[in-house]
DOKOL-361599 format. One record per atom (N, C-alpha, C): residue number from 1; x, y, z. Coordinates in steps of 0.1 Angstrom, whole numbers. Each point is the difference from the previous one (the first is absolute). Layout:
<sites>
@padren = NUM	X = X	Y = Y	Z = Z
...
</sites>
This chain:
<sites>
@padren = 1	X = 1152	Y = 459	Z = 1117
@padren = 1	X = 4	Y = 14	Z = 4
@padren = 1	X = 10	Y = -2	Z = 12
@padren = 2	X = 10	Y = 7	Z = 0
@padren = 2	X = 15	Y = -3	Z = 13
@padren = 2	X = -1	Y = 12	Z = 8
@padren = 3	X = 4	Y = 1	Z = 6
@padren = 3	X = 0	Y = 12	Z = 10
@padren = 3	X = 4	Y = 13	Z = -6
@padren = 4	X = 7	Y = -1	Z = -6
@padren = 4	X = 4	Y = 14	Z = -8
@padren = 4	X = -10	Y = 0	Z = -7
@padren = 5	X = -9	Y = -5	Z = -5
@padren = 5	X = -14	Y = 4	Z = -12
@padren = 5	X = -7	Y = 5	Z = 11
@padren = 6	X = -4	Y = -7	Z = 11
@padren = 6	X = -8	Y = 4	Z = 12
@padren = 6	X = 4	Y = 14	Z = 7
@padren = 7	X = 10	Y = -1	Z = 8
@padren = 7	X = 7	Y = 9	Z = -3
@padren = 7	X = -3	Y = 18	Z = -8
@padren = 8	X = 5	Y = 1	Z = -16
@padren = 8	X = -5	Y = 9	Z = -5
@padren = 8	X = -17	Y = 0	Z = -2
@padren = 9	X = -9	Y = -9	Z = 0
@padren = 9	X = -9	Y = 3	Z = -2
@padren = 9	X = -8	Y = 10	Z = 13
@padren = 10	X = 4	Y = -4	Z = 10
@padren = 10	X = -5	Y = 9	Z = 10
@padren = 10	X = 14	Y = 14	Z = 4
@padren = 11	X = 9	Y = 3	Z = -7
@padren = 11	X = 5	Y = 10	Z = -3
@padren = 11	X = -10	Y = 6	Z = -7
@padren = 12	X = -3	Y = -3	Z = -11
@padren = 12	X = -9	Y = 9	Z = -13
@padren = 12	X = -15	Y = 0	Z = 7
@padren = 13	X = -3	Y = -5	Z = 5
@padren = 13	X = -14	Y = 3	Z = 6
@padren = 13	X = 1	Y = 7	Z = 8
@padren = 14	X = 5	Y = 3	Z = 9
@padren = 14	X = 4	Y = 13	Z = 9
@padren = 14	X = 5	Y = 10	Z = -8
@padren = 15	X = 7	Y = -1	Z = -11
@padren = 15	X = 9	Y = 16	Z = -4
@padren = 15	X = -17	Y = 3	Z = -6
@padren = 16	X = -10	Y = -11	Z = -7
@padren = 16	X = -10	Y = 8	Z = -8
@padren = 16	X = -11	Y = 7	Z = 12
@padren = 17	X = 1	Y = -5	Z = 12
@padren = 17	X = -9	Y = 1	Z = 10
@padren = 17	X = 3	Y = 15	Z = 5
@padren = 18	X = 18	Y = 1	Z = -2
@padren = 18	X = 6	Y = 16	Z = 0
@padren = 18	X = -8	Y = 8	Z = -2
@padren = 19	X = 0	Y = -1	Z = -16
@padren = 19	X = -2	Y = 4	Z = -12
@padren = 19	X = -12	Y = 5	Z = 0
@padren = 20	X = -10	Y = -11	Z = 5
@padren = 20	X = -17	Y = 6	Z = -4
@padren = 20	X = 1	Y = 7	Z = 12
@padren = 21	X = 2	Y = -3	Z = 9
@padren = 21	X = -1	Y = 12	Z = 9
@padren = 21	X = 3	Y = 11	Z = 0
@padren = 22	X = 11	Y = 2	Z = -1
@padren = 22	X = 4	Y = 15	Z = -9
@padren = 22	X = -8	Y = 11	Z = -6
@padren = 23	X = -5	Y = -12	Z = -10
@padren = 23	X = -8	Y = 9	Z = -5
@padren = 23	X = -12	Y = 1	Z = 2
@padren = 24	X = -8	Y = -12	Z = 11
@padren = 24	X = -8	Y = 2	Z = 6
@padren = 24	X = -3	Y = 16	Z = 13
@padren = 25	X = 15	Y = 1	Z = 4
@padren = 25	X = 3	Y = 16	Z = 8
@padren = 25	X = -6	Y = 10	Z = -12
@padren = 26	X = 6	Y = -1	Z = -12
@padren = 26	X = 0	Y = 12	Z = -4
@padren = 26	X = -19	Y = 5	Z = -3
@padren = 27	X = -4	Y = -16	Z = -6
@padren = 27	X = -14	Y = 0	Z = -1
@padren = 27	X = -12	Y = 7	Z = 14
@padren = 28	X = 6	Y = -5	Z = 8
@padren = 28	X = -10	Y = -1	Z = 12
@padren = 28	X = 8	Y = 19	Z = 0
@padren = 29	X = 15	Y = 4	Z = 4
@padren = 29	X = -2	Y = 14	Z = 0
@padren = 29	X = -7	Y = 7	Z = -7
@padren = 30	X = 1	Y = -1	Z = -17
@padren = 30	X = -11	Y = 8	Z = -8
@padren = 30	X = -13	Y = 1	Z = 5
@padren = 31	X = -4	Y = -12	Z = 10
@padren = 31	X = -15	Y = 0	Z = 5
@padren = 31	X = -3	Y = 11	Z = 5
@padren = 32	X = 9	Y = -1	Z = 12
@padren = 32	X = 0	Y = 10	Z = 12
@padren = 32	X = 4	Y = 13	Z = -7
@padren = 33	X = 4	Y = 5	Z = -7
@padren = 33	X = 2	Y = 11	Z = -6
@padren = 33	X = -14	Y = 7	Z = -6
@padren = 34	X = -5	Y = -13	Z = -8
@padren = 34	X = -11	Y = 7	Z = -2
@padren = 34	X = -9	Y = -2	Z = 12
@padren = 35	X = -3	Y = -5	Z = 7
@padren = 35	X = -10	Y = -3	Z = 6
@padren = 35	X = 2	Y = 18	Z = 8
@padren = 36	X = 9	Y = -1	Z = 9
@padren = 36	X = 9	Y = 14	Z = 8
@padren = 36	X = -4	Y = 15	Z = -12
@padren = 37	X = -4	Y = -5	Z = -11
@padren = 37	X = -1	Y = 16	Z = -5
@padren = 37	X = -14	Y = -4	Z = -5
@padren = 38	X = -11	Y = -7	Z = 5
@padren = 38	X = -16	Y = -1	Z = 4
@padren = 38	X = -2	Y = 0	Z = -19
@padren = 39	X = 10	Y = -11	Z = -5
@padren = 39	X = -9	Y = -11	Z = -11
@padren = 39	X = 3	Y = -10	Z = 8
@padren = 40	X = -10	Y = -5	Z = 2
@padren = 40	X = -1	Y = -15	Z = 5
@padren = 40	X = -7	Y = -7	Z = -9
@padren = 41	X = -11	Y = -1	Z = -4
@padren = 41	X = 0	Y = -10	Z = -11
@padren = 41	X = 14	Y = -2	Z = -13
@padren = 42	X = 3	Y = 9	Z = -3
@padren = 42	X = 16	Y = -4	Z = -7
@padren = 42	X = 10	Y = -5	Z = 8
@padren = 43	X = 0	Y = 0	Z = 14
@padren = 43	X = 9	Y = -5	Z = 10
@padren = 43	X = -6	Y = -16	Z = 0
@padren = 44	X = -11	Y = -4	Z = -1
@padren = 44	X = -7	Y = -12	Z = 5
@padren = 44	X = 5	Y = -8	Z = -19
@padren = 45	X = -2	Y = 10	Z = -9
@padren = 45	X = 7	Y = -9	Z = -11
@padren = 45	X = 15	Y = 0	Z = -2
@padren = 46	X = 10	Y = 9	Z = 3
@padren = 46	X = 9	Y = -6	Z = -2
@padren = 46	X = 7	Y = -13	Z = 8
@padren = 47	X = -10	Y = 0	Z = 14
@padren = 47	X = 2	Y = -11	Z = 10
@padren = 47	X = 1	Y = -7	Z = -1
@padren = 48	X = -9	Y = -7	Z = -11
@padren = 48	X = -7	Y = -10	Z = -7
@padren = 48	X = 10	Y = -7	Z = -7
@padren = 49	X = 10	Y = 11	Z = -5
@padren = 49	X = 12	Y = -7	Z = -1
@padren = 49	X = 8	Y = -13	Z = 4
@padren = 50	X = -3	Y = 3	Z = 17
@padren = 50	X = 5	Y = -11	Z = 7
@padren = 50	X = -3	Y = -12	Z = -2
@padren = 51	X = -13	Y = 1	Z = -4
@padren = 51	X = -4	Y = -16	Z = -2
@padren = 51	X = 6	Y = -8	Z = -2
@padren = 52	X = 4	Y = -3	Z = -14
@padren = 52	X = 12	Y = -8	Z = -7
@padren = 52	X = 9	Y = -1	Z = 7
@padren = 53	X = 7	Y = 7	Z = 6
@padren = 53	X = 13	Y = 1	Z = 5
@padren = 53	X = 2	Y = -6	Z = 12
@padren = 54	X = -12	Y = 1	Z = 5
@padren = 54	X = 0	Y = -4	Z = 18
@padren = 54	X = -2	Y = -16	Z = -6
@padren = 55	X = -9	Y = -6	Z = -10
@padren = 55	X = 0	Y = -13	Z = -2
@padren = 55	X = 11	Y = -6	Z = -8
@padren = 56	X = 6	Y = 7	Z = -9
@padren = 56	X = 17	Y = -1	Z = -4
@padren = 56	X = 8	Y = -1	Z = 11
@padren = 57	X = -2	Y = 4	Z = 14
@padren = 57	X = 8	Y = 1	Z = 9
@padren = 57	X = 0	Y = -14	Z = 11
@padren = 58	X = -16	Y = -5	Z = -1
@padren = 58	X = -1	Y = -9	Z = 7
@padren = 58	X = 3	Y = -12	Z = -6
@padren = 59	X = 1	Y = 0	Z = -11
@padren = 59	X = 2	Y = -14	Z = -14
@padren = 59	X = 17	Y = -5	Z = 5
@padren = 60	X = 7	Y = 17	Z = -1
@padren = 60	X = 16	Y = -6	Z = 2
@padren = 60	X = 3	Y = -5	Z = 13
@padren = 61	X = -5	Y = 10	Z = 12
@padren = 61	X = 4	Y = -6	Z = 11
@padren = 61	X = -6	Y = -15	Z = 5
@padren = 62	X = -11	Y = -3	Z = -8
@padren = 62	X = -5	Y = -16	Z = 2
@padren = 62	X = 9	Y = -9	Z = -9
@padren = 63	X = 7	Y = 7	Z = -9
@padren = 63	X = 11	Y = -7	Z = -9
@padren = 63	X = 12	Y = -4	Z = 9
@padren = 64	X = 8	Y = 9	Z = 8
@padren = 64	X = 8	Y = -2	Z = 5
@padren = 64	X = 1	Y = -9	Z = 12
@padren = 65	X = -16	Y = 7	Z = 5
@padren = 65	X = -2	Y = -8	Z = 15
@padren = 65	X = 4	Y = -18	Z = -6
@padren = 66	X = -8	Y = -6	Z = -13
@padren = 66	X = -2	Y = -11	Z = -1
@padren = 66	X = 10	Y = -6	Z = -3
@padren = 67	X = 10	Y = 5	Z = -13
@padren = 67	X = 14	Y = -1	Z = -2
@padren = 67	X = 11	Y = -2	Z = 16
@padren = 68	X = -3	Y = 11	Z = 4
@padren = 68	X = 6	Y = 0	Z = 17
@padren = 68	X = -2	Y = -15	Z = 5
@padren = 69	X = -15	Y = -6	Z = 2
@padren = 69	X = 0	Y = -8	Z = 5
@padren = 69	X = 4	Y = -16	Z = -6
@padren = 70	X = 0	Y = 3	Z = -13
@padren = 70	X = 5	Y = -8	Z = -10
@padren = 70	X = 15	Y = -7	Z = 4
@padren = 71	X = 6	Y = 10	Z = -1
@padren = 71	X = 14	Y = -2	Z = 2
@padren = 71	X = 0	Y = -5	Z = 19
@padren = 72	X = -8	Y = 4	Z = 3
@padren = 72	X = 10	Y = -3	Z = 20
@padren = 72	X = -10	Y = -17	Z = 0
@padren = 73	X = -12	Y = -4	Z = -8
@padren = 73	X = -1	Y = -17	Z = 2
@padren = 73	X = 6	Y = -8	Z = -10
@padren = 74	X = 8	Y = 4	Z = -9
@padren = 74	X = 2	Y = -7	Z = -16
@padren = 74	X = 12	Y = 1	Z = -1
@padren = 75	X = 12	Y = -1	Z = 4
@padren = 75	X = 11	Y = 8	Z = -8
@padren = 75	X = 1	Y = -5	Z = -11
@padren = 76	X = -5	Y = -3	Z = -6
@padren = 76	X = -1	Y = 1	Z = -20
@padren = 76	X = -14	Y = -4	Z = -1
@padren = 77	X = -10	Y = 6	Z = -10
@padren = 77	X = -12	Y = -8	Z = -9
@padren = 77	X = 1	Y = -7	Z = -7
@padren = 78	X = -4	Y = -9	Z = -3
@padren = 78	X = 0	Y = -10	Z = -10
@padren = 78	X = 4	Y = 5	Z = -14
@padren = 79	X = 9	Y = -7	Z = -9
@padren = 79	X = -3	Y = 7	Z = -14
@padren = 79	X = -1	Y = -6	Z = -7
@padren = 80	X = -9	Y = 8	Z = -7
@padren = 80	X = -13	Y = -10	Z = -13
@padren = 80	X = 11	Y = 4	Z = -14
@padren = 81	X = 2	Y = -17	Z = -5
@padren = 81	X = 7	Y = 10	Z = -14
@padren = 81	X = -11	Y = -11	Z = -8
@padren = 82	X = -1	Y = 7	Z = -15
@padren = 82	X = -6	Y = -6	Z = -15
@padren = 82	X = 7	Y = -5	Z = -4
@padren = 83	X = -5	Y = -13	Z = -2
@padren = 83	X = 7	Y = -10	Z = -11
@padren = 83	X = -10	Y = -1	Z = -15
@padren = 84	X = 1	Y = 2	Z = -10
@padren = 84	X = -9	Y = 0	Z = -8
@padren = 84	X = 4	Y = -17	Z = -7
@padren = 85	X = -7	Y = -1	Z = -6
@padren = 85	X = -3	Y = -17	Z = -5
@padren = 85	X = -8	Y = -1	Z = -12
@padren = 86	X = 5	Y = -6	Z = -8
@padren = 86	X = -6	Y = 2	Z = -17
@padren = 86	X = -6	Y = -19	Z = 2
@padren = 87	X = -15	Y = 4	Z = 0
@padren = 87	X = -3	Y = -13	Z = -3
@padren = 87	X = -10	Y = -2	Z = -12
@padren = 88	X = 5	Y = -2	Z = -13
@padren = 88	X = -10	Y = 2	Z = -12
@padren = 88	X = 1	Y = 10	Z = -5
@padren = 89	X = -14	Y = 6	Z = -4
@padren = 89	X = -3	Y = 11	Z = -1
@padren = 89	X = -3	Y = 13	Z = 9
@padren = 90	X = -3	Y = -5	Z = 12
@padren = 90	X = -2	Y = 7	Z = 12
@padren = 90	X = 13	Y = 1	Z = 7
@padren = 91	X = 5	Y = 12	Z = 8
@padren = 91	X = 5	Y = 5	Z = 11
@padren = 91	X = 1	Y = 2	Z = 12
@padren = 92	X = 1	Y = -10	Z = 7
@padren = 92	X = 1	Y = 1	Z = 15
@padren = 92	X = 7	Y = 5	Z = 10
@padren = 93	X = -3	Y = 3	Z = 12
@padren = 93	X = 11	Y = 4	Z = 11
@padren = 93	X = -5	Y = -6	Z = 11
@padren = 94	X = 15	Y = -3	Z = 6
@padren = 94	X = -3	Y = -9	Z = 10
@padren = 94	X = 6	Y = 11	Z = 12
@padren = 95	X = -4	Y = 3	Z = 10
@padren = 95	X = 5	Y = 9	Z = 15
@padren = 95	X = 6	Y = -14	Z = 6
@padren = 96	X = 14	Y = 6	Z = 5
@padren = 96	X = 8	Y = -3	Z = 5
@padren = 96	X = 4	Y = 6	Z = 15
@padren = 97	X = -6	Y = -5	Z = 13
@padren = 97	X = 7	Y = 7	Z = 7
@padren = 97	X = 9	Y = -5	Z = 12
@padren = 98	X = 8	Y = 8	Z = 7
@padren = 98	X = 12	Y = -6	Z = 1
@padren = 98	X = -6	Y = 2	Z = 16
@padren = 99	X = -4	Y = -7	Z = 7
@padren = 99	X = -5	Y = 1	Z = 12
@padren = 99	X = 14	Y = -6	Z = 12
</sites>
């Protein structure tokens, strides 16, 4: 992976970290909406919503953080390519990597 792969990958982990948030706003406002006109247990379920989203949210920014740090000790990762190999009847692969 080259800096440009690194690079976009923590571009798209942020635009999605945007993203769930966003709509994490709209979620958590429906809350307060209901909760503010005294349904609160319908406020406490649409909340609930968040769940996913706040853990969707922590997955990408641990994506990026790691990517991030990927690229500032490595300027390149290693790359593994497949060699396949016909021996007999059986099929093998051998990993190759370019250290």
């Amino acid at each position: 992976m080259d800096a440009i792969s690194l690079d976009t990958t923590v571009k798209t982990s942020l635009a999605l970290v945007r993203a769930k948030l966003e709509k994490a706003i709209r979620i958590a406002t429906a809350a307060e909406i209901c909760s503010g006109s005294g349904r609160t247990r319908k406020a406490i379920e649409v909340a609930r919503g968040l769940e996913e989203i706040i853990s969707d949210v922590n997955t990408f920014l641990n994506t990026a953080s790691i990517v991030s740090r990927l690229g500032k000790t490595r300027p390149t990762i290693p790359l593994i390519t497949i060699h396949p190999q016909e021996s007999g009847k059986a099929s093998r692969c051998l990993i190759a990597a370019a250290i």
